[in-house]
C-alpha positions as CSV (number, residue, x, y, z in Angstrom):
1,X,36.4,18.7,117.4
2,X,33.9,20.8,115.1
3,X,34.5,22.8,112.1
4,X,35.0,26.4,113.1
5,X,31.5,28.3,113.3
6,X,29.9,30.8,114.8
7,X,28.9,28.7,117.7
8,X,31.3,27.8,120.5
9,X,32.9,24.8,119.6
10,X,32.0,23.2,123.4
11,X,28.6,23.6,122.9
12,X,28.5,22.2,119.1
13,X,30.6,18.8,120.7
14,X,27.9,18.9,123.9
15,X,25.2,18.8,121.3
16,X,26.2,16.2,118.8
17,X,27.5,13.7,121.9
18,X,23.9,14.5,123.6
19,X,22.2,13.3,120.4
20,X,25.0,10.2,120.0
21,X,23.8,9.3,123.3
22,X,20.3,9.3,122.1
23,X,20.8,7.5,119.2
24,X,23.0,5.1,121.0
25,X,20.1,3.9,124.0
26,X,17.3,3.8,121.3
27,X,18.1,0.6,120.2
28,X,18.2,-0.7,124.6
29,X,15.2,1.2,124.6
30,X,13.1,-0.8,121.9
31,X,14.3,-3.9,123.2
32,X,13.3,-3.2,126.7
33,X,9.7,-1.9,125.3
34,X,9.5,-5.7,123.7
35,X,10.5,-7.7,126.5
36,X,7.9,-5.6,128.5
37,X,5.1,-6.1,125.7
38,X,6.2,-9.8,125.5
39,X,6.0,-10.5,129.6
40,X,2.6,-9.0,129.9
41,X,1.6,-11.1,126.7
42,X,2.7,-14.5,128.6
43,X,1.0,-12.9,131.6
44,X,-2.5,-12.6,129.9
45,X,-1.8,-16.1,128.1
46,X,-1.9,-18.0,131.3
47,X,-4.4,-16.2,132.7
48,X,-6.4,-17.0,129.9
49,X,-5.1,-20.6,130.4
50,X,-5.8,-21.0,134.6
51,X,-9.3,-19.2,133.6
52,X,-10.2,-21.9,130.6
53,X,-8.9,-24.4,133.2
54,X,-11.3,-24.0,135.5
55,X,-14.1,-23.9,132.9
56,X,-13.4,-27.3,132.3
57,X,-12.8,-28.3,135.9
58,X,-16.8,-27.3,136.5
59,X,-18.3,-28.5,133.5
60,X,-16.7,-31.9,134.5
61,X,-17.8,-31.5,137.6
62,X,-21.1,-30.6,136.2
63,X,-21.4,-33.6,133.7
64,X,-20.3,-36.2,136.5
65,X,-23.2,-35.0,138.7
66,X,-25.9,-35.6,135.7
67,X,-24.2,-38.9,135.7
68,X,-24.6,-39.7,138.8
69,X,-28.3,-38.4,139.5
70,X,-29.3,-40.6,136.2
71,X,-27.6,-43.3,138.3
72,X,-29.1,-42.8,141.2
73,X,-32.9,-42.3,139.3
74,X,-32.4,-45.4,137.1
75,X,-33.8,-48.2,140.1
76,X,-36.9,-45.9,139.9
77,X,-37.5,-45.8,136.7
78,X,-37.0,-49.7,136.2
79,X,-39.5,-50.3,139.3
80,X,-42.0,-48.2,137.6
81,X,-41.2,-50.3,134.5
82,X,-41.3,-53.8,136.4
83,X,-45.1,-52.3,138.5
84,X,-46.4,-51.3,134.5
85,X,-45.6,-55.0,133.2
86,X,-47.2,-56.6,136.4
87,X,-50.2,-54.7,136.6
88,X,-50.3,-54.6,132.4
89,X,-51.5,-51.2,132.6
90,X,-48.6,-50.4,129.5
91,X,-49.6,-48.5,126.4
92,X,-50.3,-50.6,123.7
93,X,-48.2,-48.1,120.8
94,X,-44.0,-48.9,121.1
95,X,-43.7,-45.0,120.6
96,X,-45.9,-43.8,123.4
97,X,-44.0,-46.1,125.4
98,X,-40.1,-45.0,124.4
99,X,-41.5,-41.5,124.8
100,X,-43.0,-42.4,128.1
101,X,-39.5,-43.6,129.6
102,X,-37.8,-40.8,127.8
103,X,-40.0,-38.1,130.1
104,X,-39.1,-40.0,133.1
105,X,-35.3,-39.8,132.4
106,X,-35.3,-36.4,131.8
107,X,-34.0,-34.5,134.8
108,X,-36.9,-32.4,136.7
109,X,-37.0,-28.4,135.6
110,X,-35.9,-25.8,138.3
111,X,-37.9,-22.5,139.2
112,X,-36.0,-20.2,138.6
């Protein structure tokens, strides 16, 4: 019970156990806010995860097709070697040469 004042004693006791009850759920509340903040955290760490997942998933994809195109161009390139030695129309300088078979492995530029 309150001390004696001016004010009903019922509403001083409503008051004080209104803001005891306020006082009391603030500590439910914060924890609830940081599970929340946490959860949506997680959320946007595996998004970021799948998302860096699949980044990797396409430039392997990507890398295994440049393999496989080099593969697929390297019988050409050694039949254009094999014609040059027969018919001995080669370029006398080694570096004209390496630079030569370097432009024919390069893979052919798009339009875009």
């Amino acid at each position: 019970m309150a001390f004696p004042t001016s004010v009903n004693s019922q509403i001083t006791d409503a008051v004080t156990q209104s803001n005891v009850k306020v006082v009391a759920e603030a500590p439910a509340m914060a924890m609830g806010s940081l599970y929340q903040t946490m959860a949506h955290s997680t959320g946007i760490l595996f998004e970021n995860s799948v998302s860096a997942q699949q980044q990797q998933n396409t430039l392997s994809q990507a890398a295994a097709n440049q393999g496989v195109m080099q593969v697929y161009t390297l019988d050409t390139t050694a039949a254009a070697g094999a014609t040059e030695k027969v018919a001995q129309t080669g370029v006398s300088d080694n570096l004209t040469s390496l630079l030569t078979v370097l432009n024919a492995l390069r893979p052919p530029t798009s339009a875009i």
